[in-house]
C-alpha positions in Angstrom: 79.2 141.4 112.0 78.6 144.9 113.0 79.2 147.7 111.0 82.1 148.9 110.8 84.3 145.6 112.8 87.2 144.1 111.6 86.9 140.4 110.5 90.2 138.7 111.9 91.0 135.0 110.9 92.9 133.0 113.4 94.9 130.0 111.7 96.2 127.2 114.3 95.9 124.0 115.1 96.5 123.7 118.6 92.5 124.4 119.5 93.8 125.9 123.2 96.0 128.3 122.3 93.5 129.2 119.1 90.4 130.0 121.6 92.9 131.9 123.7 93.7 134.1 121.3 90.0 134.3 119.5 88.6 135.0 122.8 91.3 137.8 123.5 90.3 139.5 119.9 86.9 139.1 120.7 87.1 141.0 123.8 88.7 143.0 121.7 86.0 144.0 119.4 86.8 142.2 116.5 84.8 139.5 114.7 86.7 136.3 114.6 87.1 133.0 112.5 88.7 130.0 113.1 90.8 127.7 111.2 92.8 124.4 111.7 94.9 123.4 108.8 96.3 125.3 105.6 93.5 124.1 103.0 90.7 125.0 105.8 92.7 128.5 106.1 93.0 129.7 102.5 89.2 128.8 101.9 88.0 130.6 104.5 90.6 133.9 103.4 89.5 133.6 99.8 86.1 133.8 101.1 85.4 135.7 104.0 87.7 138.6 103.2 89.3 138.5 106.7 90.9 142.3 107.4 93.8 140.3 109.2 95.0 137.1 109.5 96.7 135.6 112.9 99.0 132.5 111.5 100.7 130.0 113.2 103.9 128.3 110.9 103.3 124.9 111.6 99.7 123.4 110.2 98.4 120.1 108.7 97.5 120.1 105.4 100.4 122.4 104.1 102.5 125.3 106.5 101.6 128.9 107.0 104.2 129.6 104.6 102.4 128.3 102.1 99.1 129.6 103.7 100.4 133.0 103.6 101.6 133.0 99.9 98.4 131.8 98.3 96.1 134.4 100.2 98.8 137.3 99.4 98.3 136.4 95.6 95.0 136.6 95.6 94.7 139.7 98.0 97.4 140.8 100.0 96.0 141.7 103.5 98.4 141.9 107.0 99.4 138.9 108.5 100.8 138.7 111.9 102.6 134.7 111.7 103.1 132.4 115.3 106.5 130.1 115.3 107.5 127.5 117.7 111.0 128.5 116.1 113.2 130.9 116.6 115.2 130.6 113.6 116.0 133.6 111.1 116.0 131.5 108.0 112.0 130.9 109.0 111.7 134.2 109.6 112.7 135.6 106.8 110.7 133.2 104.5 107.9 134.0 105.9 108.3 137.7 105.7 109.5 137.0 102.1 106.3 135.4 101.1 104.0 137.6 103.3 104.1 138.3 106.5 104.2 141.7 108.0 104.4 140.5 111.7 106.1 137.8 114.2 105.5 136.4 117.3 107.5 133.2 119.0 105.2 131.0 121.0 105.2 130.9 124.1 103.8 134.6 123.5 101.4 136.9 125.9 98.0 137.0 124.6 97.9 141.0 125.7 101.0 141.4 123.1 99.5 139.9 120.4 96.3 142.0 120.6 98.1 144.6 120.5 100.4 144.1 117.7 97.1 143.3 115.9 95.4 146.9 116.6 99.1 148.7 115.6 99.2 146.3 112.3 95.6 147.6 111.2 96.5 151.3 112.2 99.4 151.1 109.5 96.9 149.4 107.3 94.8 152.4 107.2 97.2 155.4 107.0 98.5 153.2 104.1 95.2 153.3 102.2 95.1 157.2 103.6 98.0 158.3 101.7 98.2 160.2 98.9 101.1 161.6 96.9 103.1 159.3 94.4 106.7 159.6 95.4 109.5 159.2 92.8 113.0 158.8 93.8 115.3 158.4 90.7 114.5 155.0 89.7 112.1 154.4 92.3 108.2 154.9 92.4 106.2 154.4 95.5 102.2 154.7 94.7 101.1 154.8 98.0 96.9 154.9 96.4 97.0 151.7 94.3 100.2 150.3 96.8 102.1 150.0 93.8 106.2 149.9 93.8 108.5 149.4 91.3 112.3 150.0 90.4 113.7 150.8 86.8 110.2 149.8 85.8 110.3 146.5 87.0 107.2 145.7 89.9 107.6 144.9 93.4 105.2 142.8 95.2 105.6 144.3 99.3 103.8 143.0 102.3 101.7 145.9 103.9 104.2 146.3 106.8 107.5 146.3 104.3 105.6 149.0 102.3 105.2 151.4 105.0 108.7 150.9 106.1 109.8 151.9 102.7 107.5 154.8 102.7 109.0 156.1 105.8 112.4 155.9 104.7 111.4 157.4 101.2 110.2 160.5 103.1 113.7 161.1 104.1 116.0 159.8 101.3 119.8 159.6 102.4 118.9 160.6 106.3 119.7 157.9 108.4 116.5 156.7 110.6 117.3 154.9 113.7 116.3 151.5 114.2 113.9 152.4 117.3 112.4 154.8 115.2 111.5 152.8 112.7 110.3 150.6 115.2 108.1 153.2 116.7 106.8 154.7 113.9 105.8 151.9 111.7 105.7 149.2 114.4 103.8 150.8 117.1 106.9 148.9 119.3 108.7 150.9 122.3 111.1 147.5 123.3 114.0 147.4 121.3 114.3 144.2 121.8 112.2 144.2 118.6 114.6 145.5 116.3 115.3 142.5 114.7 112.3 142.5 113.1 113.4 145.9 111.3 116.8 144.3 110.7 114.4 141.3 108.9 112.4 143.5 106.9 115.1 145.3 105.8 116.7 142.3 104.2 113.3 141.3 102.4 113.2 145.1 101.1 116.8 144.8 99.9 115.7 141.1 98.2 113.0 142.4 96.2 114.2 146.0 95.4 118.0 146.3 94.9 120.6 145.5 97.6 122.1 149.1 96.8 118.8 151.0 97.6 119.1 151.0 101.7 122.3 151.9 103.4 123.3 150.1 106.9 124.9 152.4 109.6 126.3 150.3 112.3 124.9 151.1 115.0 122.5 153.4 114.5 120.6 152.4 111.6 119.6 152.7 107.7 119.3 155.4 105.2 117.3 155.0 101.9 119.8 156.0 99.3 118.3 158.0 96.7 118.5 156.0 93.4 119.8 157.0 90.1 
């Protein structure tokens, strides 16, 4: 690997689609490992250190869910997860155990790369950051990527952490969904904002259903806890 190239790991099991997308990455610029199955996938995570992991949902051995929650426990990195499903209750698991990123097969090669580059770019303003912020209750430490509420710890995925960061830099301003998208997505089609609406509903899950206010229509407001 050269120095300074990003190791990505490519978990799925259908071997054309997997060489598609390796060979995409690698054009790319990035180093790139296979994997087949879930046992074959968490090995190769735990070893190789990967900077980001591609995933597909479906795998022998055991799913990407369960993929994607062994690696986070051992070192949360960005995950970017492949479905043949469209179903929210998926979706949501996996961003619940994980997952920063989705894409719903059949998907364009070109997209993919380039949710991959936007997922790293918010990977490394994240480790850029500085300041502690403290919001009543609420303490975001965006050095150590620590968060907790009323002292109690919060395990985020990468992506739900920066969306959390952005809306702690405004507390009770309402952010628009395609904003949100932009900024922490790197996404211009607001098609995609679902995937706020998702991530939204894991950061309501794990800190407080009270700490993020909905405005239909527009979009959500971090409301600045007691």
């Amino acid at each position: 690997m050269r120095e300074g190239q990003r190791r990505i790991l490519v978990v799925e099991d259908e071997l054309t689609i997997a060489e598609s997308v390796a060979a995409r990455l690698r054009a790319e610029g990035f180093e790139v490992e296979l994997a087949h199955d879930g046992p074959s996938a968490v090995d190769k995570a735990g070893r190789n250190a990967p900077d980001l992991i591609v995933l597909d949902l479906m795998l022998p051995g055991f799913d990407g869910l369960e993929v994607c929650r062994r690696v986070q426990a051992h070192r949360p990195v960005p995950v970017l997860m492949l479905t043949a499903r469209d179903d929210e209750t998926d979706l949501l698991v996996g961003l619940a155990v994980g997952a920063d990123d989705y894409m719903t097969k059949p998907f364009s090669i070109r997209e993919l790369a380039a949710r991959v580059h936007a997922l790293l770019r918010r990977a490394e303003r994240n480790q850029q950051a500085a300041a502690t912020i403290v919001l009543g209750d609420l303490e975001i430490d965006p050095v150590e990527r620590r968060v907790q509420r009323a002292g109690e710890p919060a395990h985020l995925t990468p992506t739900e952490f920066e969306l959390l960061v952005h809306l702690a830099g405004r507390p009770r301003a309402v952010v628009p969904r395609e904003r949100l998208l932009s900024e922490v997505w790197g996404w211009s089609d607001p098609a995609g904002t679902r995937t706020v609406d998702s991530h939204i509903k894991a950061l309501r899950r794990k800190l407080g259903a009270d700490l993020i206010r909905t405005v239909h229509g527009v979009g959500y407001a971090l409301e600045a806890p007691r």
